[in-house]
Backbone bond lengths (Angstrom), bond angles and torsions (degrees), N, CA, C in turn:
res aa  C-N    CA-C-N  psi(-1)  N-CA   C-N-CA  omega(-1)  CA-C   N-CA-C  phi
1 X - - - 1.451 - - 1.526 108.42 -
2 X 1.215 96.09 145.57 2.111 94.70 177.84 1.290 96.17 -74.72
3 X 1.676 91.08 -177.14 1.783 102.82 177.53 1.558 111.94 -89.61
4 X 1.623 103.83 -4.87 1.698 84.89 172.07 1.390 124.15 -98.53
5 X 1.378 98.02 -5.28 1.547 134.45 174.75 1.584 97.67 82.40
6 X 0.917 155.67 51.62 1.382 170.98 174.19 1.569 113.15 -81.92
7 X 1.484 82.68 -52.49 2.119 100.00 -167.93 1.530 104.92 -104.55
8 X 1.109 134.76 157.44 1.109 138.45 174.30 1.658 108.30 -148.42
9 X 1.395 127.22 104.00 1.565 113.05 -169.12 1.634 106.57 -143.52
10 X 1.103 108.81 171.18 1.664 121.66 167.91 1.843 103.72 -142.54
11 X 1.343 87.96 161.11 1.496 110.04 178.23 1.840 111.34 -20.12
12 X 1.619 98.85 -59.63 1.585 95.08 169.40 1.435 144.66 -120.28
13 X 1.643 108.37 40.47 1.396 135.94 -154.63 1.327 107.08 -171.51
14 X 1.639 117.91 136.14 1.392 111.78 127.21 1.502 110.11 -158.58
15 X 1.455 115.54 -154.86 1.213 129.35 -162.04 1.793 108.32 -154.71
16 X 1.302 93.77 130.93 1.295 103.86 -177.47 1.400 126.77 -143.56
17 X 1.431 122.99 130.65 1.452 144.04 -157.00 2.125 106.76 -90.13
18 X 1.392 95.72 103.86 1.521 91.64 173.22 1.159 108.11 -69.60
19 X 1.868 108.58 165.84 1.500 110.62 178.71 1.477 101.60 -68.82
20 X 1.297 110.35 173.79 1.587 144.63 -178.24 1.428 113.06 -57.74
21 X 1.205 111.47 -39.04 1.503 129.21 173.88 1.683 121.61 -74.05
22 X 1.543 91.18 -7.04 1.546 107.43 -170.92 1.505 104.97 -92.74
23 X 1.560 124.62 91.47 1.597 116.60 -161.32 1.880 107.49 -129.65
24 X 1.537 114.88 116.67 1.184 120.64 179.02 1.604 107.06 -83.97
25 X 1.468 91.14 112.89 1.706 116.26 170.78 1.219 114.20 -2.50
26 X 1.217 101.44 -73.53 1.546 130.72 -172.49 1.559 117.51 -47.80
27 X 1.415 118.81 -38.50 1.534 143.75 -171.91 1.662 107.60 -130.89
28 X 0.533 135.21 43.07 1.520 124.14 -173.47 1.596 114.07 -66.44
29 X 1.131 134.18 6.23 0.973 128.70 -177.58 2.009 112.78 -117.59
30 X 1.574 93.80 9.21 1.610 102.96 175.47 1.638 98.77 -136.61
31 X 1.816 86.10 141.82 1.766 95.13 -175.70 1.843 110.29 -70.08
32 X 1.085 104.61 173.85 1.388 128.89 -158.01 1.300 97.98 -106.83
33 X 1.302 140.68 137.58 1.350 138.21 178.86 1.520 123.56 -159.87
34 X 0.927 126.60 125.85 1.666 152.20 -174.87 1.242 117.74 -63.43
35 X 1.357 129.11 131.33 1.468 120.71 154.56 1.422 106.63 -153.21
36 X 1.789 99.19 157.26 1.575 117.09 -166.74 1.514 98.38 -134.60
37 X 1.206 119.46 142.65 1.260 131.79 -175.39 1.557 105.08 -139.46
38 X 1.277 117.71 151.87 1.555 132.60 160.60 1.285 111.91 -134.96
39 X 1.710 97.02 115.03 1.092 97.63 170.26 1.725 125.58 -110.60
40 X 0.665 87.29 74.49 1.781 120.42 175.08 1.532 130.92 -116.61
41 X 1.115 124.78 91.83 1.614 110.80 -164.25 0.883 112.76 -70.26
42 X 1.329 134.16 -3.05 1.375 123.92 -178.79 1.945 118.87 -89.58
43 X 1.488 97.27 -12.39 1.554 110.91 -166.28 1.551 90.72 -101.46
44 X 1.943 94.37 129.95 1.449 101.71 -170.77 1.867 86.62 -158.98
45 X 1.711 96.69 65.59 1.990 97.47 -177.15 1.751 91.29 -109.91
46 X 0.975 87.42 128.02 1.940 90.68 -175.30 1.811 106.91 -87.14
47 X 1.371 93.51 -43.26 2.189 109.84 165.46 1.781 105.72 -43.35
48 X 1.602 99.51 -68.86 1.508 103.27 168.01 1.749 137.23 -33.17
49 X 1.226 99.07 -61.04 1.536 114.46 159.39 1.266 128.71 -31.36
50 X 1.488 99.86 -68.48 1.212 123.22 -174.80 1.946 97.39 -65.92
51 X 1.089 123.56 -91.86 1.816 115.94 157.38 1.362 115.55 26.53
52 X 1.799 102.81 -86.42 1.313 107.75 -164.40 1.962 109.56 -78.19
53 X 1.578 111.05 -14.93 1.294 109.02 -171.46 1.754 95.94 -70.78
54 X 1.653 122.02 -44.14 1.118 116.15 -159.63 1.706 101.90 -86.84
55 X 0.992 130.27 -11.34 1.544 132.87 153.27 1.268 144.61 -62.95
56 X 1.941 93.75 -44.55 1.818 109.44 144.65 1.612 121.23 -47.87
57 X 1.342 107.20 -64.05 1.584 115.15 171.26 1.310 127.01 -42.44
58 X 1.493 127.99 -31.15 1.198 134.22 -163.16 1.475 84.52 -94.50
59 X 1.590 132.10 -61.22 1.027 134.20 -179.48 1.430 115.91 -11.29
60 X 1.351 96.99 -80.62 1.726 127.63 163.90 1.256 125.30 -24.68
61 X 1.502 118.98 -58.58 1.500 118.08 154.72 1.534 133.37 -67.88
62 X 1.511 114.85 11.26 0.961 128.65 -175.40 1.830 108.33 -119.97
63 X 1.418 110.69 14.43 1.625 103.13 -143.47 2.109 77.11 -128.90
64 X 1.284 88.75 170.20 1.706 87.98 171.05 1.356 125.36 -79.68
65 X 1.202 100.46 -4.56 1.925 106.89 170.42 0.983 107.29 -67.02
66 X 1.559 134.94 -34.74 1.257 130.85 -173.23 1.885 120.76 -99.61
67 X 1.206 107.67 57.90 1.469 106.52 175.60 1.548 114.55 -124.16
């Protein structure tokens, strides 16, 4: 888990919590949330994970889903 507790991941998975400000039209009253998977059994990079989960996420709050 990160230290802001936002992300939560392993080597080939995680999950990640947009900011508060990050609100889908449709629902606005439930948070927005990320996930990355590998499905590869052989891929087990926990650095990696974590990388693309907090890059997806930022993405996301940066994208028109999130207004």
């Amino acid at each position: 888990m990160s230290e802001d507790e936002r992300f939560v991941y392993s080597g080939q998975a995680g999950v990640g919590r947009t900011l508060p400000s990050c609100q889908v039209s449709e629902h606005p009253e439930q948070d927005l949330y990320t996930a990355v998977e590998t499905r590869d059994s052989g891929i087990d990079d926990l650095a990696a994970i974590e990388k693309l989960l907090v890059a997806y996420t930022k993405a996301v709050e940066g994208s028109p889903a999130c207004r």
